[in-house]
PDB file as gemmi writes it, atoms N, CA and C in Angstrom:
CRYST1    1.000    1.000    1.000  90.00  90.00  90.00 P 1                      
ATOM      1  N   UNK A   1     126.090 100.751 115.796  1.00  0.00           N  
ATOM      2  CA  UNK A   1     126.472 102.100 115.427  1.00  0.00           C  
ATOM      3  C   UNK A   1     127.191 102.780 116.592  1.00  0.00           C  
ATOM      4  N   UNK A   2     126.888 102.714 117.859  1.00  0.00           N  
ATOM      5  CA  UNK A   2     126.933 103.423 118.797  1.00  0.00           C  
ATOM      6  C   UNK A   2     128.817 102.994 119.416  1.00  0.00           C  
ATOM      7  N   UNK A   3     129.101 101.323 119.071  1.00  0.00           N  
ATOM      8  CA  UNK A   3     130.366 100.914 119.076  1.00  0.00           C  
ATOM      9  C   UNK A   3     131.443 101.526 118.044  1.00  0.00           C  
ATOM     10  N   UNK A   4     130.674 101.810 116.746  1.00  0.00           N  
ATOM     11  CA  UNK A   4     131.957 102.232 115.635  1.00  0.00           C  
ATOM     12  C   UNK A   4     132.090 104.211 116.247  1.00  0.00           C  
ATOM     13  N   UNK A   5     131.013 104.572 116.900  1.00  0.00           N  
ATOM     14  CA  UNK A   5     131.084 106.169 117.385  1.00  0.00           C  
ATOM     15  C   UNK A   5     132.148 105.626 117.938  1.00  0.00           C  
ATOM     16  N   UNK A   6     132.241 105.137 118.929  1.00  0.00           N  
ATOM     17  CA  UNK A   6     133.106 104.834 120.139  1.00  0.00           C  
ATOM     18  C   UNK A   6     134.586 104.628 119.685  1.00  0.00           C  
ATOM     19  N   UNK A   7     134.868 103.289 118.859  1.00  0.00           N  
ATOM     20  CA  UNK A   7     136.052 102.938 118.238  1.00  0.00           C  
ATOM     21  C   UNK A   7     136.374 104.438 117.506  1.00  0.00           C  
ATOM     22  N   UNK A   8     136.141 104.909 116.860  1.00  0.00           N  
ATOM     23  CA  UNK A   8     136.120 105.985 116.076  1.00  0.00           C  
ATOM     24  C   UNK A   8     136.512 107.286 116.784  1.00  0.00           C  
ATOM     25  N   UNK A   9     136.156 107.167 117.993  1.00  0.00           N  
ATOM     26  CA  UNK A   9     136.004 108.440 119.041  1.00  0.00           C  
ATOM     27  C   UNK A   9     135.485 109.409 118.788  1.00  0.00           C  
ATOM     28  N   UNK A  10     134.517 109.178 117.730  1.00  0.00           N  
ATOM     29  CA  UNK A  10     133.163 110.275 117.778  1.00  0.00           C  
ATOM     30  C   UNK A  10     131.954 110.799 118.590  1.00  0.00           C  
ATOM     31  N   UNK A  11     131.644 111.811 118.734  1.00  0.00           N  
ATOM     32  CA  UNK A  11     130.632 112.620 120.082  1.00  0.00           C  
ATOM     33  C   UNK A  11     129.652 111.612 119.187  1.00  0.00           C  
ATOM     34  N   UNK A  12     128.536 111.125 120.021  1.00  0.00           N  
ATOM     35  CA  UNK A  12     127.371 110.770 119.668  1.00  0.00           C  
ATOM     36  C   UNK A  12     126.702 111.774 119.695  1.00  0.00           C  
ATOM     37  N   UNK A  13     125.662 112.400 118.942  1.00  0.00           N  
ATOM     38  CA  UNK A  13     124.260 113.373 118.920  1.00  0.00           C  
ATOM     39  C   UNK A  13     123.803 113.444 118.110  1.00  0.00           C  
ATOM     40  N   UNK A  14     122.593 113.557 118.847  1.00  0.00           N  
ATOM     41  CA  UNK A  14     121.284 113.085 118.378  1.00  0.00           C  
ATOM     42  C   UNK A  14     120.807 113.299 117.353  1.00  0.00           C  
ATOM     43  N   UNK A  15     120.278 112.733 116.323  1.00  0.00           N  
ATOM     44  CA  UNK A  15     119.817 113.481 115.061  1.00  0.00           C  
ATOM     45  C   UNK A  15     118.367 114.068 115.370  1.00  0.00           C  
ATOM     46  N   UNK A  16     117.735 113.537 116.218  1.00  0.00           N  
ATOM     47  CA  UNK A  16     116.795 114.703 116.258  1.00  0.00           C  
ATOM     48  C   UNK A  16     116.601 115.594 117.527  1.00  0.00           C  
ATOM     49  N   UNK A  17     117.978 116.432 117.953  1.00  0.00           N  
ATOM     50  CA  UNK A  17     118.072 116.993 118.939  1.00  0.00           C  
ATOM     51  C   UNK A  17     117.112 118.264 118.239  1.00  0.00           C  
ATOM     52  N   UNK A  18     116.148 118.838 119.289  1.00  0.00           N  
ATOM     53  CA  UNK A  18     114.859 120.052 119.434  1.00  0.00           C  
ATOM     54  C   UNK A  18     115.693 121.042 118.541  1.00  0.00           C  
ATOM     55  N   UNK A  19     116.732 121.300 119.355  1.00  0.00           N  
ATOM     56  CA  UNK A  19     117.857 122.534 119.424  1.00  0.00           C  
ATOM     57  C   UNK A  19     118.471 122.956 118.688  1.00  0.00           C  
ATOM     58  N   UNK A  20     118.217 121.864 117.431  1.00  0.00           N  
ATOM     59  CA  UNK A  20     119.135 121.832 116.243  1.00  0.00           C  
ATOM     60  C   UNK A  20     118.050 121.962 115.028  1.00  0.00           C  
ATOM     61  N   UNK A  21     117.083 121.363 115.462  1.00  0.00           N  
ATOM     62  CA  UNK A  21     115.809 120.885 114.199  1.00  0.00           C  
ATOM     63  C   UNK A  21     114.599 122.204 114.332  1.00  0.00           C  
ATOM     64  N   UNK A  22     115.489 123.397 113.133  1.00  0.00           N  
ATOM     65  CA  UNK A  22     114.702 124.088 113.284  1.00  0.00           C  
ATOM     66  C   UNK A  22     113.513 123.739 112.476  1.00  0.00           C  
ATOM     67  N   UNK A  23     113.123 122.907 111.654  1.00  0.00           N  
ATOM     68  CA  UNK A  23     111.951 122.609 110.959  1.00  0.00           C  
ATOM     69  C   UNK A  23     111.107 122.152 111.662  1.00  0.00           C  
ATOM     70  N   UNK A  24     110.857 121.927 113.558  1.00  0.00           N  
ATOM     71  CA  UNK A  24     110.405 122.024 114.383  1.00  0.00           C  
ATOM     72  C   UNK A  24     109.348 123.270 114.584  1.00  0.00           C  
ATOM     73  N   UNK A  25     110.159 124.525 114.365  1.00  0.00           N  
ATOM     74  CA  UNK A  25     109.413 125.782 114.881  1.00  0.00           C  
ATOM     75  C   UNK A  25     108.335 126.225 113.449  1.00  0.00           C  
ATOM     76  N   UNK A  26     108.574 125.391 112.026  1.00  0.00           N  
ATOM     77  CA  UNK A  26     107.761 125.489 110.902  1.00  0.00           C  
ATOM     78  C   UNK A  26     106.413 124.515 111.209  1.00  0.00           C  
ATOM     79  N   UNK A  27     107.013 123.271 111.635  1.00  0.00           N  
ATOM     80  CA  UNK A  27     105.777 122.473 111.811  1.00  0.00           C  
ATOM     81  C   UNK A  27     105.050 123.053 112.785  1.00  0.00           C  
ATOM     82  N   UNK A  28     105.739 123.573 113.853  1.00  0.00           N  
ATOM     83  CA  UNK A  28     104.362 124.071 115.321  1.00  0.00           C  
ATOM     84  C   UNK A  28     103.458 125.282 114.304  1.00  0.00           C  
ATOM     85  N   UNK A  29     104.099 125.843 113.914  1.00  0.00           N  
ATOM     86  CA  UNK A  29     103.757 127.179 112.880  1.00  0.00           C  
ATOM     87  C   UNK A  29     102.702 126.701 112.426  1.00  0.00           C  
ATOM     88  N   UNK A  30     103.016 125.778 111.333  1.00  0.00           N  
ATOM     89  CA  UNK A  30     101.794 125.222 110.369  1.00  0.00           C  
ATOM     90  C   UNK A  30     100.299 124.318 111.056  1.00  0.00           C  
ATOM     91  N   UNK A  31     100.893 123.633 112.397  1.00  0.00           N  
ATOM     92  CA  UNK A  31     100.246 123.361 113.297  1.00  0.00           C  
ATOM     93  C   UNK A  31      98.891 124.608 113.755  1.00  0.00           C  
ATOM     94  N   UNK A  32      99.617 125.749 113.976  1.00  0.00           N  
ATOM     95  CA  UNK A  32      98.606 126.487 114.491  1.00  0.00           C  
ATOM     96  C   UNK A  32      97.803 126.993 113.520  1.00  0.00           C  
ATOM     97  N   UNK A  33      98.151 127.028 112.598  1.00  0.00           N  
ATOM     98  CA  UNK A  33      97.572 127.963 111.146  1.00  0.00           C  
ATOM     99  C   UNK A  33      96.565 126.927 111.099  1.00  0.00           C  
ATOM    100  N   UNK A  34      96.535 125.850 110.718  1.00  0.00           N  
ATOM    101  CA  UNK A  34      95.548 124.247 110.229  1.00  0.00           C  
ATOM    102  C   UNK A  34      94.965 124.168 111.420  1.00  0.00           C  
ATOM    103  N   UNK A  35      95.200 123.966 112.600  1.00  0.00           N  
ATOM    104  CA  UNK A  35      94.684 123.417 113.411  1.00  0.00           C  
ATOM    105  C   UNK A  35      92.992 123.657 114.096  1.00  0.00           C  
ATOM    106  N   UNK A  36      92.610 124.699 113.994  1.00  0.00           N  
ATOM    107  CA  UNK A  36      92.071 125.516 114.892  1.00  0.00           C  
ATOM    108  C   UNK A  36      90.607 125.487 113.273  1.00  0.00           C  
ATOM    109  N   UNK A  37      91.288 124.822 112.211  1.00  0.00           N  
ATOM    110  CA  UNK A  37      89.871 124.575 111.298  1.00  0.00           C  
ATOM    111  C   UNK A  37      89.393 123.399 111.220  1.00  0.00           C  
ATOM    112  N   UNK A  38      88.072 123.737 110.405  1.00  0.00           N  
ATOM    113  CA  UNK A  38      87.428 122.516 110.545  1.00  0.00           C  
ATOM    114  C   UNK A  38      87.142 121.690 108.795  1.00  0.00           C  
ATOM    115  N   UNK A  39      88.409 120.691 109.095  1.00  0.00           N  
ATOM    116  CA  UNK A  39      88.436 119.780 107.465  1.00  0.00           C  
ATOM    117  C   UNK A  39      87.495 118.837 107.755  1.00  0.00           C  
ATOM    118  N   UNK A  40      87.133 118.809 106.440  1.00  0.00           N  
ATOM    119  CA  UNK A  40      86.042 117.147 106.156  1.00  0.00           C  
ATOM    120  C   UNK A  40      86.706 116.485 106.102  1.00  0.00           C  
ATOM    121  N   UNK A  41      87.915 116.354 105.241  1.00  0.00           N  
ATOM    122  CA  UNK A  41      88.466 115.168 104.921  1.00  0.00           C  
ATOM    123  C   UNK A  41      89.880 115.388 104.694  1.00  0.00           C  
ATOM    124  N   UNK A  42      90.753 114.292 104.310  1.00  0.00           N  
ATOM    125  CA  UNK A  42      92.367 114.787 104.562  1.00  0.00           C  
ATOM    126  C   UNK A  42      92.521 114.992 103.442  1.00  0.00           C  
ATOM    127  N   UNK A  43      92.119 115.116 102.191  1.00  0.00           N  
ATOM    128  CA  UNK A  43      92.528 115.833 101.213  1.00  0.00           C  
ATOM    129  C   UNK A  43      92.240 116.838 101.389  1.00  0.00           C  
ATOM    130  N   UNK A  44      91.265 118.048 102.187  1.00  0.00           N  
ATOM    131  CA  UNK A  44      91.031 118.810 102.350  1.00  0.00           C  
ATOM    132  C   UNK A  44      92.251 119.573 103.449  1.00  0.00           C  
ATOM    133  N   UNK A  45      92.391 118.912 104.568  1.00  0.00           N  
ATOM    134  CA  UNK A  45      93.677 119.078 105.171  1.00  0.00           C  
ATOM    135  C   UNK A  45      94.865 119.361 104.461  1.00  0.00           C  
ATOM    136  N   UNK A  46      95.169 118.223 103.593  1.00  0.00           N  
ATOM    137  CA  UNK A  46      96.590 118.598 102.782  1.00  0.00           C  
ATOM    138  C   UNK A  46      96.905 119.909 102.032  1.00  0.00           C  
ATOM    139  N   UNK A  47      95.357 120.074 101.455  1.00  0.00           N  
ATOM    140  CA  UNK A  47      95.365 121.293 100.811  1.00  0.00           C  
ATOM    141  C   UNK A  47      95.064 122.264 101.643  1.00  0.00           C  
ATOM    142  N   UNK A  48      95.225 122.671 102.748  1.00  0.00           N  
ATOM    143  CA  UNK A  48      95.100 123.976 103.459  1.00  0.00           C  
ATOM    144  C   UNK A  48      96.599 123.728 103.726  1.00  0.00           C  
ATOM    145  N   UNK A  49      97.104 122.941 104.434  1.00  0.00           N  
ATOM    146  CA  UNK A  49      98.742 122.477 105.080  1.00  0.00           C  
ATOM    147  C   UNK A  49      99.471 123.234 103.719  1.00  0.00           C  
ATOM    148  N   UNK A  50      99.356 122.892 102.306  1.00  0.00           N  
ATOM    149  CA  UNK A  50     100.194 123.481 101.448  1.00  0.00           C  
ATOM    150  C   UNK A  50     100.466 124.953 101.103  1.00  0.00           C  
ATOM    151  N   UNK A  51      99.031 125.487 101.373  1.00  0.00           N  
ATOM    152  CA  UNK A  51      98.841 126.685 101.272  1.00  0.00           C  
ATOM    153  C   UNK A  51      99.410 127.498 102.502  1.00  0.00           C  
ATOM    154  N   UNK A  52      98.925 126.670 103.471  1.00  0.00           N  
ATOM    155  CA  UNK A  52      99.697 127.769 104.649  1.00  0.00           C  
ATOM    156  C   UNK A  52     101.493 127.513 104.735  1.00  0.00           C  
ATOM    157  N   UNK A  53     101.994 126.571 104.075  1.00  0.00           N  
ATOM    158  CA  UNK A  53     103.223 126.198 103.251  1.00  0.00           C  
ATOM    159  C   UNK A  53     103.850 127.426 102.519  1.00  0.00           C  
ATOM    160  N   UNK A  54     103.124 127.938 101.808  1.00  0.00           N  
ATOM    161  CA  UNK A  54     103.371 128.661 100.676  1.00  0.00           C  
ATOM    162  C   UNK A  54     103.305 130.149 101.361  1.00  0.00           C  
ATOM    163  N   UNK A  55     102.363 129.938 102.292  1.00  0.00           N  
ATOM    164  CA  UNK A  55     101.898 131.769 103.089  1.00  0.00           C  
ATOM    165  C   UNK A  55     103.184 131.885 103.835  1.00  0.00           C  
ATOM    166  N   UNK A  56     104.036 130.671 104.517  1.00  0.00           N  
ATOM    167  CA  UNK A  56     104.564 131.150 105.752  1.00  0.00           C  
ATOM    168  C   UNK A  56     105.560 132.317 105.331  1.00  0.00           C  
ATOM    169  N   UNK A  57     106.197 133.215 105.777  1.00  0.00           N  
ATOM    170  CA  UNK A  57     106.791 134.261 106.032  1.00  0.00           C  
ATOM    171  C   UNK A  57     107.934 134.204 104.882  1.00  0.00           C  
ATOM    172  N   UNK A  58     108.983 134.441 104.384  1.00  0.00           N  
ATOM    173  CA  UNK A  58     110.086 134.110 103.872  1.00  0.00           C  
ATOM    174  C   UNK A  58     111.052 135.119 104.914  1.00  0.00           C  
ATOM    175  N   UNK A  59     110.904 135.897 105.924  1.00  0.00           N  
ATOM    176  CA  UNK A  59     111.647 135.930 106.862  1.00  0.00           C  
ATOM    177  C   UNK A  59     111.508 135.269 107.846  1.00  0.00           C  
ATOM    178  N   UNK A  60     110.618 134.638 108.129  1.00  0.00           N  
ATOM    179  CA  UNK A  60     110.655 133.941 109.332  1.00  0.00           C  
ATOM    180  C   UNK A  60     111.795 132.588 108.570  1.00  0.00           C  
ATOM    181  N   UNK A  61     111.446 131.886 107.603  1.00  0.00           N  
ATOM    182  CA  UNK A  61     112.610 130.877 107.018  1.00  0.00           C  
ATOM    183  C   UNK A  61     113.725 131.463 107.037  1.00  0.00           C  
ATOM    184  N   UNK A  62     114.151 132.645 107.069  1.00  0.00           N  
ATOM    185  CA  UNK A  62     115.507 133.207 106.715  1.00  0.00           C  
ATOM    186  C   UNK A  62     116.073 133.265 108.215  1.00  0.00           C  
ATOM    187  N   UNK A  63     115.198 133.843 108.775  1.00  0.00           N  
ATOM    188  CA  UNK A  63     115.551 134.311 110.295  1.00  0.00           C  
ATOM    189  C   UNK A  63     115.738 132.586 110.952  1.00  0.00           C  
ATOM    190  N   UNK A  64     115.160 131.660 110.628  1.00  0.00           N  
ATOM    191  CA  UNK A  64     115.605 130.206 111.096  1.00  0.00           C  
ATOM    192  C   UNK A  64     117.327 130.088 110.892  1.00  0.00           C  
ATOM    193  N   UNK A  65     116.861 129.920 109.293  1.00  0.00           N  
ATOM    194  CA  UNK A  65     118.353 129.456 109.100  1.00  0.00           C  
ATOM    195  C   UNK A  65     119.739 130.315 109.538  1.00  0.00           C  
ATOM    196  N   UNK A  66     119.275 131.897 109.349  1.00  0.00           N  
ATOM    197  CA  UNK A  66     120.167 132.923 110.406  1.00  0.00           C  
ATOM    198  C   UNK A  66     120.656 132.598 112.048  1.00  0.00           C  
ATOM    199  N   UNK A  67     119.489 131.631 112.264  1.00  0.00           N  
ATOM    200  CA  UNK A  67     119.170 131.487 113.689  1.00  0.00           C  
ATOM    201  C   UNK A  67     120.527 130.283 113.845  1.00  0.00           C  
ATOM    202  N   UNK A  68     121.043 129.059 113.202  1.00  0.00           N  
ATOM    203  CA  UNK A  68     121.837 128.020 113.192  1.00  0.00           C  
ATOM    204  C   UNK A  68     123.198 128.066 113.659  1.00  0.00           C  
ATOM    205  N   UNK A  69     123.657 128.962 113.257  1.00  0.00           N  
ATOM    206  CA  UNK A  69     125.287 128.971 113.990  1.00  0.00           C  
ATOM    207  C   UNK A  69     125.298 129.164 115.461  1.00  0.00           C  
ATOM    208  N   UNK A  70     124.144 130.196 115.997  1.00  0.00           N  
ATOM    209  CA  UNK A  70     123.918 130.547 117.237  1.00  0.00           C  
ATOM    210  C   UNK A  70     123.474 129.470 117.911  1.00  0.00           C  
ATOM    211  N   UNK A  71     122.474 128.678 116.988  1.00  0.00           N  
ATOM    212  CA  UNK A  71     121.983 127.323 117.679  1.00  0.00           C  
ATOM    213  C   UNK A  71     122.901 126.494 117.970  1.00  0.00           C  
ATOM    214  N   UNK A  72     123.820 126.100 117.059  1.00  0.00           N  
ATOM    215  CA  UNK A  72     124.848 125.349 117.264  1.00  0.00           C  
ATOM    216  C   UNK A  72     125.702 125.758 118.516  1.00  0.00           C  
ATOM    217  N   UNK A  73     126.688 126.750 118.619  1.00  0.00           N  
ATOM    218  CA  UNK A  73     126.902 127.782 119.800  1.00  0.00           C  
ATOM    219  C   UNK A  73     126.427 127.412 120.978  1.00  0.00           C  
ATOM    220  N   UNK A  74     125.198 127.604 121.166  1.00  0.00           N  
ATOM    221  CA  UNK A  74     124.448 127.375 122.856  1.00  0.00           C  
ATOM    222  C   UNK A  74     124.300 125.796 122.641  1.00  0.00           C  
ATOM    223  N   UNK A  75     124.162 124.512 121.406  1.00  0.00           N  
ATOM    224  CA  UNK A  75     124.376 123.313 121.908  1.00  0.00           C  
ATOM    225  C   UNK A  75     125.687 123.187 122.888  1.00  0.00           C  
ATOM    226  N   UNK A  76     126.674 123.801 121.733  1.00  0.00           N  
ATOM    227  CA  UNK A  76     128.261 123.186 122.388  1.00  0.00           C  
ATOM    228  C   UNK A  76     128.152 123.343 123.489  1.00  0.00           C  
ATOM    229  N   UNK A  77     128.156 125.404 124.379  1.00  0.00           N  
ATOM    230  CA  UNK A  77     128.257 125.435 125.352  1.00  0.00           C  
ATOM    231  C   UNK A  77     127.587 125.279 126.187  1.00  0.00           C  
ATOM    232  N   UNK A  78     126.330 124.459 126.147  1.00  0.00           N  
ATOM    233  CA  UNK A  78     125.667 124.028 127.307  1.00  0.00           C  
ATOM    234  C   UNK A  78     125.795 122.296 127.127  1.00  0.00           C  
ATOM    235  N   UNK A  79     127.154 121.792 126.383  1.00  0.00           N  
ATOM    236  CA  UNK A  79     127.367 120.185 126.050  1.00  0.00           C  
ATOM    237  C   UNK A  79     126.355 119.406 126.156  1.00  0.00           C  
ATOM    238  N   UNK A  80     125.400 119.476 124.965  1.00  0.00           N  
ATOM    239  CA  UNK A  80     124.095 119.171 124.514  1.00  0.00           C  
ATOM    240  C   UNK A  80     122.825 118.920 125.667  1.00  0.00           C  
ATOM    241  N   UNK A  81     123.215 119.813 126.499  1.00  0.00           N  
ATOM    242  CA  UNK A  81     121.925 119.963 127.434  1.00  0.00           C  
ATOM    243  C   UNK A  81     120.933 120.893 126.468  1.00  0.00           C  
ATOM    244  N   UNK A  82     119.415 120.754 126.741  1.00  0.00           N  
ATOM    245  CA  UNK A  82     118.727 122.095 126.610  1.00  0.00           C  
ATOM    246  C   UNK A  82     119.325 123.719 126.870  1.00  0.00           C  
ATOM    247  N   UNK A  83     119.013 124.066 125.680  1.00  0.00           N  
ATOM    248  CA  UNK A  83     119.178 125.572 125.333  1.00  0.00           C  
ATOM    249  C   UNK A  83     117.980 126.097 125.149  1.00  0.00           C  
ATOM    250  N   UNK A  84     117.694 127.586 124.821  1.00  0.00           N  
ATOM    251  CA  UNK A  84     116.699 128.383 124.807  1.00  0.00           C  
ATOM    252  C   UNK A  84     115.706 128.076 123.199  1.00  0.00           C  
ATOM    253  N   UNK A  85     116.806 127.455 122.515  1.00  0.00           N  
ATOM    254  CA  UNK A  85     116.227 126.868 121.264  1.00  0.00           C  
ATOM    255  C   UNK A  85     115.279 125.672 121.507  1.00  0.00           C  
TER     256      UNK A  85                                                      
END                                                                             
């Protein structure tokens, strides 16, 4: 893959660059909501994970995807170093 980028003269990056993958800042989210209880069992898990699924914000999802052009933006100009994202 990394030869046809090349022949091709395409930028390689990363598909799972931090900076880009805002479904990152949903999972830490859902992380903290679940985490901090106490499941018996992983069906019991799944079903809290869905629910706090269903609770999360619908601005905080909006304000993500609002968040993308800007994300994109500070990739370019910091040429895929770490950004504040």
């Amino acid at each position: 893959i990394k030869e046809f980028f090349i022949v091709k003269k395409i930028r390689f990056w990363p598909s799972q660059s931090p900076d880009l993958n805002s479904i990152e800042d949903l999972w830490q989210e859902l992380k903290l909501r679940t985490g901090n209880k106490k499941h018996s069992n992983k069906a019991e898990l799944w079903q809290d994970v869905q629910i706090q699924w269903q609770n999360l914000p619908q601005d905080r999802i909006s304000n993500l995807i609002a968040s993308m052009p800007r994300r994109c933006a500070a990739v370019i100009a910091y040429k895929g170093m770490t950004t504040k994202y």
